[in-house]
N, C-alpha and C positions, 0 to 999 in steps of 0.2 A: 592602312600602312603598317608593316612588319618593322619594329625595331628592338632591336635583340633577343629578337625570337617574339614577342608578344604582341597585340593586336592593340593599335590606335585608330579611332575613327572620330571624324565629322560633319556633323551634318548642320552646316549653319541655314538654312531654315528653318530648322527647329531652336538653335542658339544650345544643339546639344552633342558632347565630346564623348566620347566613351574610350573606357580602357579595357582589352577581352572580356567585351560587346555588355560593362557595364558602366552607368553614367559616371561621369570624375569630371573632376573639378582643375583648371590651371590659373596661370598666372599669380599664384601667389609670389611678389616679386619682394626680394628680398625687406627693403620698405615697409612695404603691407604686415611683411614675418613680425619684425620687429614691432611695429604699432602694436599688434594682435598681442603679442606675448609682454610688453609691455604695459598695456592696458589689464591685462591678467594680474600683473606684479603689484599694479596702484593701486588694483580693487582689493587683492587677496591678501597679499604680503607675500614677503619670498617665503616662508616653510611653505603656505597652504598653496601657493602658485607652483613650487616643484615640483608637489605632490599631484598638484592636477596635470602638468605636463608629465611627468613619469606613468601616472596612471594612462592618460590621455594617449602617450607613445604604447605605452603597451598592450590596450586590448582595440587600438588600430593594426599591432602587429597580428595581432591573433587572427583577428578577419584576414587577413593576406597570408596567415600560415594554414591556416583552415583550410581556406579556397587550394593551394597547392596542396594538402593532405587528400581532398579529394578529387583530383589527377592521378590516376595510379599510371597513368603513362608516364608522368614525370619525377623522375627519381629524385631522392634528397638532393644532393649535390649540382643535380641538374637546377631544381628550384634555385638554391640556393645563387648562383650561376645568374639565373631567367632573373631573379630579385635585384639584386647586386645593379645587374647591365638597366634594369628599367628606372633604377633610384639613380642611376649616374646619366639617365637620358634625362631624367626630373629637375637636375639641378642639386639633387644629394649629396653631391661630394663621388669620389674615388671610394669601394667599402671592398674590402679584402676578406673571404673568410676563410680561416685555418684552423686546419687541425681537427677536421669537423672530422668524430667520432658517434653513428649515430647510435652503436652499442651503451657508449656511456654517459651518452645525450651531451656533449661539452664541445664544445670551439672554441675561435677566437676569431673576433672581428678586428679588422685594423681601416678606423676611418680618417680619409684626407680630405681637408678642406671641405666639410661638408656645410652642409647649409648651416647648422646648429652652432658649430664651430664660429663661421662667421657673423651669425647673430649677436655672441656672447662676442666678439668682438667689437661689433659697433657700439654694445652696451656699455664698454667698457668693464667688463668682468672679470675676474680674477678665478672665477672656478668655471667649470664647463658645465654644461647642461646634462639634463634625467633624462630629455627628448626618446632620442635617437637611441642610445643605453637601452632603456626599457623597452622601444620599440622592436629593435631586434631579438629580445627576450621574447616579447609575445609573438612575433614571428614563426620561433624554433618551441616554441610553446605548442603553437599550434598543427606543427608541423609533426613534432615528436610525440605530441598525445602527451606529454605529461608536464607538468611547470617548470618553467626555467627562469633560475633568474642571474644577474650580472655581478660582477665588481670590474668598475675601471680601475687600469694597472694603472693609466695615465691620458692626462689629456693634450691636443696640442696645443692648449692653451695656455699650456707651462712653460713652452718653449720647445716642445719636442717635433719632430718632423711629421706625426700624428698620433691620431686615440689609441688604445691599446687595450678591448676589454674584453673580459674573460668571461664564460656562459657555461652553467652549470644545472643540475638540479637540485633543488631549496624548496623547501618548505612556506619560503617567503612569496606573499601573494599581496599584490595592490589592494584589494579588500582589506587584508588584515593591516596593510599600511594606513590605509585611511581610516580604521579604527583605534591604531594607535594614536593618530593625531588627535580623532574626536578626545578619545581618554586624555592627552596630553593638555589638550585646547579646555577641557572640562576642571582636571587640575590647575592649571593656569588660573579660571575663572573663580576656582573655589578658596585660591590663596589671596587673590587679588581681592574677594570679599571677605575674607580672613581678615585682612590688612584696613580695611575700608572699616569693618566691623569692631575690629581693636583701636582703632584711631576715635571712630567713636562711642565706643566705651570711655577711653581717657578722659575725653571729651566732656562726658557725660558725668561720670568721676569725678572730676575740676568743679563741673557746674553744681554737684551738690553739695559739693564740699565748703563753697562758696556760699551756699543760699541757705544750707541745713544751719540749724543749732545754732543761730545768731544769739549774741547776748545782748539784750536787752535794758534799758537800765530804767527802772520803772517810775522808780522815786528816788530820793536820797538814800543813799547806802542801799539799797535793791534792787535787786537785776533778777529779770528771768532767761531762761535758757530754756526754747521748748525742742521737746525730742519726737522727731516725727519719725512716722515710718519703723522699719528692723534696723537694727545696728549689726552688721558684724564685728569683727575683730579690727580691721580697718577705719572702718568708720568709729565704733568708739574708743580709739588712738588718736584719732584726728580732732574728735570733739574733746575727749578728755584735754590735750592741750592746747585747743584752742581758748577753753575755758578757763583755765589757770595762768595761762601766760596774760590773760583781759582782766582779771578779777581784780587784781590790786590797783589798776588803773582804775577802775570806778570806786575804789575804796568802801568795795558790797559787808555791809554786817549778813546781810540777810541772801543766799544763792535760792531761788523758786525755780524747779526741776519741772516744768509743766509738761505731763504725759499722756494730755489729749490727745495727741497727735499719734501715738505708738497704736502701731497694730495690737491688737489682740493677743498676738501667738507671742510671748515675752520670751526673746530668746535668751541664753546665757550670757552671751554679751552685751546684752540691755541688762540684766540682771548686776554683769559684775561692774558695768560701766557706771550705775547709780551710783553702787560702794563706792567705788574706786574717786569718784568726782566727792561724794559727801566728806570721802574720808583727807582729802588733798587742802580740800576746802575748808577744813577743819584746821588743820596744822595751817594755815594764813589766816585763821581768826573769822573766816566766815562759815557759818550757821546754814545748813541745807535744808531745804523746806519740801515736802513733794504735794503737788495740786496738779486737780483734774484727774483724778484716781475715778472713775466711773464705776458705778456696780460692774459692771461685766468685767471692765479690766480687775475692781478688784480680787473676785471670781478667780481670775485667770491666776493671779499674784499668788491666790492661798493656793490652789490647785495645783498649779509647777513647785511648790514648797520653797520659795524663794522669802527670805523674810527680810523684810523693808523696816522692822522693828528701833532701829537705831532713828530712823526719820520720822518727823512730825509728821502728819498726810492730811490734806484739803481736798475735799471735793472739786473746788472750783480755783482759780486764780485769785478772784476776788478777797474768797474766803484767807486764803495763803498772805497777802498782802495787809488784810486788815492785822491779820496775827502779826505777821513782822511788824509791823508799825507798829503794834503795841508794845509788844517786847522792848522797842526803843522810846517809850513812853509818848508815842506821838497816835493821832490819828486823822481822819481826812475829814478836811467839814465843809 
């Protein structure tokens, strides 16, 4: 069967349709449209489901501009014509094209009531569809030998009496658009773990702050404070007063700085954080002690040139403890 110039055939024995004498597909009824492209939107999301419809419209156009590139019996306009008449036998809507210039490769389509149009209205949508847009771009793509791509002036979906878009040659290509989403999707994923990652640091942050540098109150008037781990600038801010604002509450003669805990690499801030606590400590009447000083760390202490000279030093807790108690004429029995 010939309709508007082009060849439809059926042969239901075989349960197969053809369109100039190649296999196609029908009845996609408006229904079916919307299930299909809907189920696209649930799974993808609306960016990555446009992008698949815009792609999806435009290198279907490209096969249909191809196929009339190589008819040399059929001229541009004549295609153009053959296309138009076979998408309005399909159920495509009314599609107008103007102004087709095939010197400067540019037209303009004018679509009514097309299937797309009415989609996005059952959907209740407020903007028009990539479909059909990018489809006729790959059309005249492939028609013109070189890329073309779109901007809608307008849709009828705004209220107008129909679509209105404009085709050009661009640099712009649905590859590089689905690159950019990847990059964009990629950014997204890398701030969203930015965010995850800083949340817990906080997190993490709170919990040491919380757990580190407890004081201790060991005996009458003696508390220890053990310093685990590196201090930075942060941290020994936080222990310096957490330490001082406690100390007068257990009414300590005797502060035991226990440095088991400390890494090795004695930074400046553990350095000045010692001074800094002995020296505080002092001006409220309590005595700073330092125990658990190991060979290695003491090693470490003479080698960075740090001098701890002002403070007693114990090897051990034990040792540190028996001394304060003495000093206040007491000892354990």
């Amino acid at each position: 069967m010939n309709i508007g110039g082009l060849q439809f055939g059926w042969e239901l024995d075989k349960g197969r349709f053809t369109y100039e004498n190649e296999d196609a597909v029908l009845f996609w009824i408006s229904s079916a449209m919307r299930a299909f492209f809907d189920t696209i939107e649930e799974i993808s999301g609306k960016e990555v489901s446009n992008l698949v419809f815009e792609t999806t419209g435009y290198r279907q156009g490209v096969v249909v501009g191809e196929y009339f590139q190589n008819k040399p019996d059929v001229g541009l306009r004549e295609a153009a014509e053959l296309i138009t008449n076979t998408y309005a036998s399909a159920g495509w809507g009314k599609t107008a094209i103007k102004d087709l210039d095939p010197d400067k490769f540019t037209l303009t389509a004018e679509l009514i009531d097309s299937w797309e149009h009415k989609l996005n209205v059952s959907q209740g949508k407020t903007e028009g569809g990539s479909f059909l847009p990018a489809h006729y771009a790959g059309i005249f793509s492939g028609m013109f030998g070189t890329n073309i791509w779109y901007k809608v002036e307008r849709y009828q979906l705004e209220g107008y009496e129909s679509t209105i878009i404009r085709y050009f040659p661009s640099d712009i290509t649905v590859t590089e658009n689905i690159h950019q989403l990847s990059r964009r999707k990629e950014q997204d994923q890398i701030v969203e773990l930015e965010a995850i990652v800083e949340d817990k640091t906080r997190e993490l942050k709170k919990l040491v702050r919380d757990l580190s540098s407890p004081i201790i109150p060991v005996l009458d008037h003696v508390v220890v404070v053990p310093l685990i781990g590196t201090y930075d600038e942060e941290r020994s801010e936080e222990l310096l007063f957490k330490t001082l604002e406690n100390l007068p509450a257990y009414k300590a003669n005797y502060l035991l700085l226990d440095l088991t805990g400390l890494d090795n690499d004695i930074s400046k801030y553990t350095a000045n954080l010692i001074s800094k606590v002995g020296s505080a400590a002092s001006m409220i009447g309590t005595k700073t002690l330092l125990v658990g000083i190991s060979p290695e760390l003491g090693m470490e202490i003479t080698n960075s040139g740090i001098s701890l000279d002002a403070f007693d030093c114990f090897q051990t807790l034990q040792h540190g403890i028996h001394y304060a108690l003495g000093q206040m004429g007491k000892r354990i029995m």
